[in-house]
C-alpha positions in Angstrom: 205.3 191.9 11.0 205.1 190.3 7.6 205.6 191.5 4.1 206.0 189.8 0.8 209.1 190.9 -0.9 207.4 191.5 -4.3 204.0 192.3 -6.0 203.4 189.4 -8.0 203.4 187.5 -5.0 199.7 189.1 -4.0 199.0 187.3 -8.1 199.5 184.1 -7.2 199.0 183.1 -3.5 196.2 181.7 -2.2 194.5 183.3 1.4 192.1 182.2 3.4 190.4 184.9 5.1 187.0 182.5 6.9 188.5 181.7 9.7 189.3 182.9 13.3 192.6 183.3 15.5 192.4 181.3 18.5 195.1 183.8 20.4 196.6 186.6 19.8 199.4 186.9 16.6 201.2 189.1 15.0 201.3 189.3 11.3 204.0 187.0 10.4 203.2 184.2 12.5 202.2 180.5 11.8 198.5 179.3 11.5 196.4 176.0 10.0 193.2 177.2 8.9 190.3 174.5 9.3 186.8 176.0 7.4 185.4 172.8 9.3 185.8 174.4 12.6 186.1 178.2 11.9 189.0 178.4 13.7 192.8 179.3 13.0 195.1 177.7 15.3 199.1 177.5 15.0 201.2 174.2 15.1 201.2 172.5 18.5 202.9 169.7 17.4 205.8 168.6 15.4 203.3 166.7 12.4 201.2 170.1 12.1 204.7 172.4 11.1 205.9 170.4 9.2 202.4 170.6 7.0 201.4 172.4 5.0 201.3 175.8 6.9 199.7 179.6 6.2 200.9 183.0 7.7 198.9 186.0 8.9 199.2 189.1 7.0 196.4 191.0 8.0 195.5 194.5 6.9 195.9 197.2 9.4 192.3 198.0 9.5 191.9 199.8 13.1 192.3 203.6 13.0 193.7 203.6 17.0 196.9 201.8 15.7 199.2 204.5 14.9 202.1 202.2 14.4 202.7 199.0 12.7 204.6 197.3 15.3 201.0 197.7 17.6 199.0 195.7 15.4 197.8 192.6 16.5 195.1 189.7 15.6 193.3 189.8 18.2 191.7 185.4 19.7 188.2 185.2 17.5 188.8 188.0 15.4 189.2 186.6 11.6 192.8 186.1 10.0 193.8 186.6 6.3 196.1 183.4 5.7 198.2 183.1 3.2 199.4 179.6 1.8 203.2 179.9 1.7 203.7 176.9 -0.5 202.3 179.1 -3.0 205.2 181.4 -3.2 207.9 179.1 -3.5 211.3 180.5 -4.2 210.0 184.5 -3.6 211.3 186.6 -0.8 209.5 187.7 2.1 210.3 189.8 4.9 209.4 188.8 9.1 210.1 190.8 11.9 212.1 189.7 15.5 208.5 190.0 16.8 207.6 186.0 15.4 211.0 184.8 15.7 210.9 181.9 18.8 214.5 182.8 18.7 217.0 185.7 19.9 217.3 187.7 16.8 221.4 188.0 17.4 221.6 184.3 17.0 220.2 184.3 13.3 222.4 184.7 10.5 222.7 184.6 7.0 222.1 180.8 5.8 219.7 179.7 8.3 216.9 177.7 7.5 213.8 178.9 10.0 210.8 176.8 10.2 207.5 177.0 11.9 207.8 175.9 15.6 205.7 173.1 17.1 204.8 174.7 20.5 201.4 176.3 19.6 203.0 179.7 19.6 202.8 180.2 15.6 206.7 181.4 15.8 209.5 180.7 13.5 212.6 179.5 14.9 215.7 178.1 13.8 215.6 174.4 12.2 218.2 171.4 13.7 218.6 168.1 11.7 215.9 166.9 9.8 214.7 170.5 7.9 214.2 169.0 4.7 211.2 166.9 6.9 209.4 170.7 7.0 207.1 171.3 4.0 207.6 174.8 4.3 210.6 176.2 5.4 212.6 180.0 5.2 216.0 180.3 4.2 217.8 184.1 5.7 219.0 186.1 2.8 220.3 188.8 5.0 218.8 190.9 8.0 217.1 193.8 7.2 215.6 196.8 8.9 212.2 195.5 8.7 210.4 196.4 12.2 213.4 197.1 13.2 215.4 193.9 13.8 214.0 192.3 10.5 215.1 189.0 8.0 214.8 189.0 4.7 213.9 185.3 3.5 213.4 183.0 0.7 210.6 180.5 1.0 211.3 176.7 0.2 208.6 174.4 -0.5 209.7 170.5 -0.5 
């Protein structure tokens, strides 16, 4: 799950709602919208996350969910992305659900950033962070969906 941490942030980020998940995510995770193609994929290389990268945060439009945690994208259906660079320096909250890491081995101070495998997670940044365009600093953990982070985005 994915939230942003304040109102204004709705005011001032850009989405990108045209194009089409090619699997299955979870709002929260990591896609590249290309309008050429139609399609939404997430980073399956090391060049793509550290671009310029967008996260899903769909609205919970199916009545048959009944809880949040349920909700998914589902491959070809269309995906709201937003364009984190635009909320530089405001707080948003993820879920353990698009962590690519244990949740137990984040802490406060960590610097997440969007993994390179094609599964549109976040996980835990090594040397070389400050290569990422995008990146999320851990405030604290939260509740949020239960295991939860509450983060700061950095754009470089």
């Amino acid at each position: 799950m994915f939230k942003f941490g304040t109102i204004g942030a709705f005011k001032q980020v850009r989405n990108n709602p045209r194009c089409k998940a090619t699997q299955d995510l979870y709002d929260g995770q990591v896609v590249l919208p290309n309008d050429a193609t139609g399609e939404a994929p997430s980073p399956a290389s090391a060049e793509e996350a550290k671009g310029d990268i967008y996260v899903v945060g769909n609205i919970i439009d199916k009545p048959e969910i009944r809880n949040k945690v349920d909700f998914k994208v589902l491959k070809g259906e269309h995906v709201r992305a937003f364009r984190l660079a635009d909320v530089h320096d405001l707080p948003v909250e993820i879920d353990h659900l698009v962590l690519g890491v244990d949740y137990t081995s984040v802490s406060k101070g960590d610097v997440l950033v969007a993994a390179d495998d094609g599964t549109g997670k976040w996980v835990k940044a090594g040397e070389g962070a400050e290569e990422y365009k995008i990146n999320l600093v851990v405030l604290e953990k939260s509740t949020f969906g239960d295991k939860g982070l509450y983060c700061t985005v950095k754009a470089n």
